[in-house]
N, C-alpha and C positions, 0 to 999 in steps of 0.2 A: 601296581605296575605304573611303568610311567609313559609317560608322553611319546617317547623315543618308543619303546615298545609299541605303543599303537598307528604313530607311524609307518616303523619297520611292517609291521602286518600289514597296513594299509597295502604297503608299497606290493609286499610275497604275492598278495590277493590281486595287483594289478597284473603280475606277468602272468597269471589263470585265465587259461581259455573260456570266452564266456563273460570275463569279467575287465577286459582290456581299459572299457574307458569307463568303469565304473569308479565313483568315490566313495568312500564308507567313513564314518563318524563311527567310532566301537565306546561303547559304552558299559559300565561293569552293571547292572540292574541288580544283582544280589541282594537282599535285606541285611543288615550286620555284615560286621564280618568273617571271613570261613575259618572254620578253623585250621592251625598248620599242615595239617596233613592232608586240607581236600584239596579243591582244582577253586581255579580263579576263571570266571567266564566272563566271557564279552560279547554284548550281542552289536553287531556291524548293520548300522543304518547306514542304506544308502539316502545322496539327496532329494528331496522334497519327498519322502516314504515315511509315513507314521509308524511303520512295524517292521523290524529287523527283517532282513533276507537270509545274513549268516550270524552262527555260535560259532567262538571261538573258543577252544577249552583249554585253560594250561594247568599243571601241577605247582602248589607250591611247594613240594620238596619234591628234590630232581629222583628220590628212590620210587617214589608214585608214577615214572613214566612208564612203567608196564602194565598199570592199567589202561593207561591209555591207547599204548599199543593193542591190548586185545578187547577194545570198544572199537577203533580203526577194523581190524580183522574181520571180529563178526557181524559190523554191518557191513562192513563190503561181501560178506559171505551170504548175508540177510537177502541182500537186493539181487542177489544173484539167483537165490533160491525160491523168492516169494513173485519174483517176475514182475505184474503188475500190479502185483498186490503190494508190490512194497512201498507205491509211491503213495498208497491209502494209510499206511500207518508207521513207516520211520522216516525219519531225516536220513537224508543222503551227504555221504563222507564227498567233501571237497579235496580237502589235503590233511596228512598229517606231517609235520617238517620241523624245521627250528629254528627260532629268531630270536634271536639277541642270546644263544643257552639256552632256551625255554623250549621243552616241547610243545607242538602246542595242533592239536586236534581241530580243523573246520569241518562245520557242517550244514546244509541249510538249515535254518528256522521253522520250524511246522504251527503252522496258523492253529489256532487253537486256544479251546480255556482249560486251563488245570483242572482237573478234579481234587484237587487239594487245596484250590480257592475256591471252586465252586459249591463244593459238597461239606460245609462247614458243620458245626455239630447240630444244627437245627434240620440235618440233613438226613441223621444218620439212624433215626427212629421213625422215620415216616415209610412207614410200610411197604408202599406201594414201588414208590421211586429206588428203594433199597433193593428191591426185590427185584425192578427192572434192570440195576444195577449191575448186579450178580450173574443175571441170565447173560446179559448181552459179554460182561468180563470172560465168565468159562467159556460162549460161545466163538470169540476173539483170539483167546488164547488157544480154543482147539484149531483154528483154521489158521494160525502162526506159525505154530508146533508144526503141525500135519505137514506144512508146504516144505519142511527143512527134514523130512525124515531121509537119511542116508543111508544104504546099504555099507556093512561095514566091510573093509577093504581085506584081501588075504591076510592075516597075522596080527589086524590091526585088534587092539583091546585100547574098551575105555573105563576101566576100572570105578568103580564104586571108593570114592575118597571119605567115605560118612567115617571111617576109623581113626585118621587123621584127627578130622573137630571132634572124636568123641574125646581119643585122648587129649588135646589138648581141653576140652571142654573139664574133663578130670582133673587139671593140672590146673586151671585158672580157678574151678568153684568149689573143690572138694566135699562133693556127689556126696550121700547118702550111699549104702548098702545096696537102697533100692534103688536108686537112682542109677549106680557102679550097672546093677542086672539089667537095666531098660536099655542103658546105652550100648552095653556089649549085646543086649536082644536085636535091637535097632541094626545095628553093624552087619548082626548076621542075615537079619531079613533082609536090607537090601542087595546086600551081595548076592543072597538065591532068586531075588527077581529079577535083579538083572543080566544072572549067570546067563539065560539061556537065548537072553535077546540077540540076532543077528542086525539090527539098524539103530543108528544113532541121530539123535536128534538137537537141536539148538535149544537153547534155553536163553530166558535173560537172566537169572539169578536173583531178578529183584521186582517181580513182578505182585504193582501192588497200585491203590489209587496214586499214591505220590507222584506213580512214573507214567502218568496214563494221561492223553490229552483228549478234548471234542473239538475235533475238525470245527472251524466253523463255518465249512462249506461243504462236506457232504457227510459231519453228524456222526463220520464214526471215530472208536475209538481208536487214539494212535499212541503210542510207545517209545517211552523216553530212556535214556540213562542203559545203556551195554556194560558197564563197565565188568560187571561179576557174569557175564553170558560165559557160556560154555556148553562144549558137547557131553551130551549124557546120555545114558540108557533107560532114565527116570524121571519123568513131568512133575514129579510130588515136592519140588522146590517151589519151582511157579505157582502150581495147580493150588497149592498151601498158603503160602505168605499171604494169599490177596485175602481173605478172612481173618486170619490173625490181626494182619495192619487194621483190617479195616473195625475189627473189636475193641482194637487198642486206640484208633480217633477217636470212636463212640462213647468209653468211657465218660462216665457224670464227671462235669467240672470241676468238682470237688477234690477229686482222686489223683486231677491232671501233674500238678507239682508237689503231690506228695508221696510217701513213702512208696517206693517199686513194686512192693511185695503187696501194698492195699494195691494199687493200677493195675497188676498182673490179674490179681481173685477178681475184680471188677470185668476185666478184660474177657475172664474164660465164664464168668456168669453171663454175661452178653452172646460168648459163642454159645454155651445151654441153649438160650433162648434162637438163637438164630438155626442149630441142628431141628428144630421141628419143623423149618420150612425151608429157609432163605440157603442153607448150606446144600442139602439135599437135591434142592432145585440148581442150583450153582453146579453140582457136582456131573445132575442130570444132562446140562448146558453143553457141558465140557463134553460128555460120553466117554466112553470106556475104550480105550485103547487099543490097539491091535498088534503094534509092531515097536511098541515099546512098553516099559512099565511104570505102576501108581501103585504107590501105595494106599494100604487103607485109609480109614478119618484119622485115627487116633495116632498111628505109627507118625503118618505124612507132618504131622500137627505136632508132632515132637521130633523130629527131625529136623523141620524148617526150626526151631525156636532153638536146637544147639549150633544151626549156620547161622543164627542170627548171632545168640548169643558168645562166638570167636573168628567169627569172619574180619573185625577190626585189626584183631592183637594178630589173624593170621596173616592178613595180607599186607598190613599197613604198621606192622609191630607196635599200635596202639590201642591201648585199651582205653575205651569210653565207660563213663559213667552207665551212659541211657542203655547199653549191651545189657547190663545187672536184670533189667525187667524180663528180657530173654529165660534167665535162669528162674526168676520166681513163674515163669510163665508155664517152662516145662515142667517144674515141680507140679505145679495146678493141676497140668493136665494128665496126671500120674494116672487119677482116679475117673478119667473119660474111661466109658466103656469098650469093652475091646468088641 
């Protein structure tokens, strides 16, 4: 982006209440750079402040501005629902607008260290700290979830979209036999757990250490990246992914940049070991539901890994390489117990 673009935001940012005589220096912080089809971010220093106040997010292909729109939506719906709790764990939407053509998303900055720089792989076998890890994630995400449950409206339905990724998920990797039955299994179990549910609830879509930060002022955990949120009748996106990811950081060095299908068997022998305590307990964290539904381990756990593996090609009509691990991941876990 250029000059004139930060600028122009400079200037959008001065006529916001709150921010009249403020100055901001934006800067892109990102490592490398994104690829074409993500968002370009700028974090807005103001003067004499060593740490951003605001993100500014834009798309670099102008087809990606509907994510953008529904990260806008449901945190303004977040903050509306979570009350006070919301200023403990999201960034608050400033503006969403347009400058120079470019959509472009503000929000504040939330103070904080990444758990994706903090929890490196020296991190990710130490027992204790993994395990306090897990508690405190299921217990976050239950008290997230809970505060967004909605009574559903007369006539209103929110269908079970797992049919959608199954087919396409048949159409990008050309499933097995057995694979063709688990995904049409899949389909139908979720559609009878959610047949009978009357409240819906928010989801992020993407709940996992990548998107999770430590306050570093009262310690807990907060919550990055809306873009795939939506309403559901089912926690077993969220409730799931944060295990999967986190088997797949763990993986031995070795595995990291090689063949998908070695990281994937690597990935689901780490979740073995971790189902004798650290899942179980994670699960316990969360608790069991009342007014919505979860799937079991193994269904939830194959689920999350076919949204993983066509969530790219469906929303962003790209297909990534790294999606591939997805599929050897589901195959793996063919043979978890039911």
């Amino acid at each position: 982006m250029t000059d004139a673009f930060t600028n122009a935001l400079s200037n959008f940012v001065s006529t916001l209440k709150g921010f009249e005589s403020a100055s901001f220096q934006w800067m892109s912080l990102a490592p490398g750079i994104p690829e074409f089809d993500e968002n370009v971010i700028f974090f807005g220093f103001e003067a004499h402040r060593a740490d951003p106040s605001l993100v500014a997010k834009t798309p670099r292909l102008p087809q990606n501005q509907a994510a953008l729109q529904v990260e806008h939506d449901r945190l303004v719906e977040l903050w509306r629902l979570l009350g006070d709790e919301a200023e403990q764990r999201l960034q608050k939407v400033i503006a969403l607008t347009m400058i120079q053509g470019q959509p472009v998303l503000i929000t504040t900055f939330l103070q904080g260290k990444s758990l994706l720089r903090v929890f490196r792989k020296s991190f990710w076998p130490s027992g204790e700290n993994l395990f306090a890890l897990f508690a405190e994630a299921g217990q976050t995400l239950r008290k997230v979830v809970d505060c967004t449950i909605t009574p559903l409206e007369a006539g209103e339905v929110i269908p079970s979209d797992f049919s959608n990724l199954a087919a396409k998920y048949k159409q990008m990797y050309a499933p097995t036999s057995r694979e063709i039955q688990e995904l049409d299994d899949l389909a139908e179990e979720m559609s009878r757990l959610a047949l009978p549910g009357m409240h819906k609830i928010l989801i992020q879509g993407d709940f996992w250490h990548g998107n999770m930060l430590r306050n570093s002022q009262h310690g807990q955990l907060m919550l990055l990246d809306w873009q795939y949120a939506r309403w559901s009748k089912d926690v077993s996106l969220d409730l799931y992914m944060f295990p999967l990811a986190g088997a797949l950081a763990a993986v031995p060095k070795r595995f990291v940049n090689g063949p998908a299908e070695a990281r994937a068997q690597a990935a689901i022998h780490i979740l073995y070991a971790w189902n004798k305590r650290m899942i179980p307990e994670y699960l316990n964290a969360f608790g069991q539901p009342k007014l919505y539904a979860k799937l079991p381990l193994r269904s939830g756990l194959l689920a999350c890994c076919v949204e993983n593996a066509v969530r790219a090609s469906l929303n962003r009509d790209s297909d990534k390489p790294q999606d591939l691990i997805w599929k050897f991941m589901f195959s793996s876990l063919l043979d978890w117990p039911k």
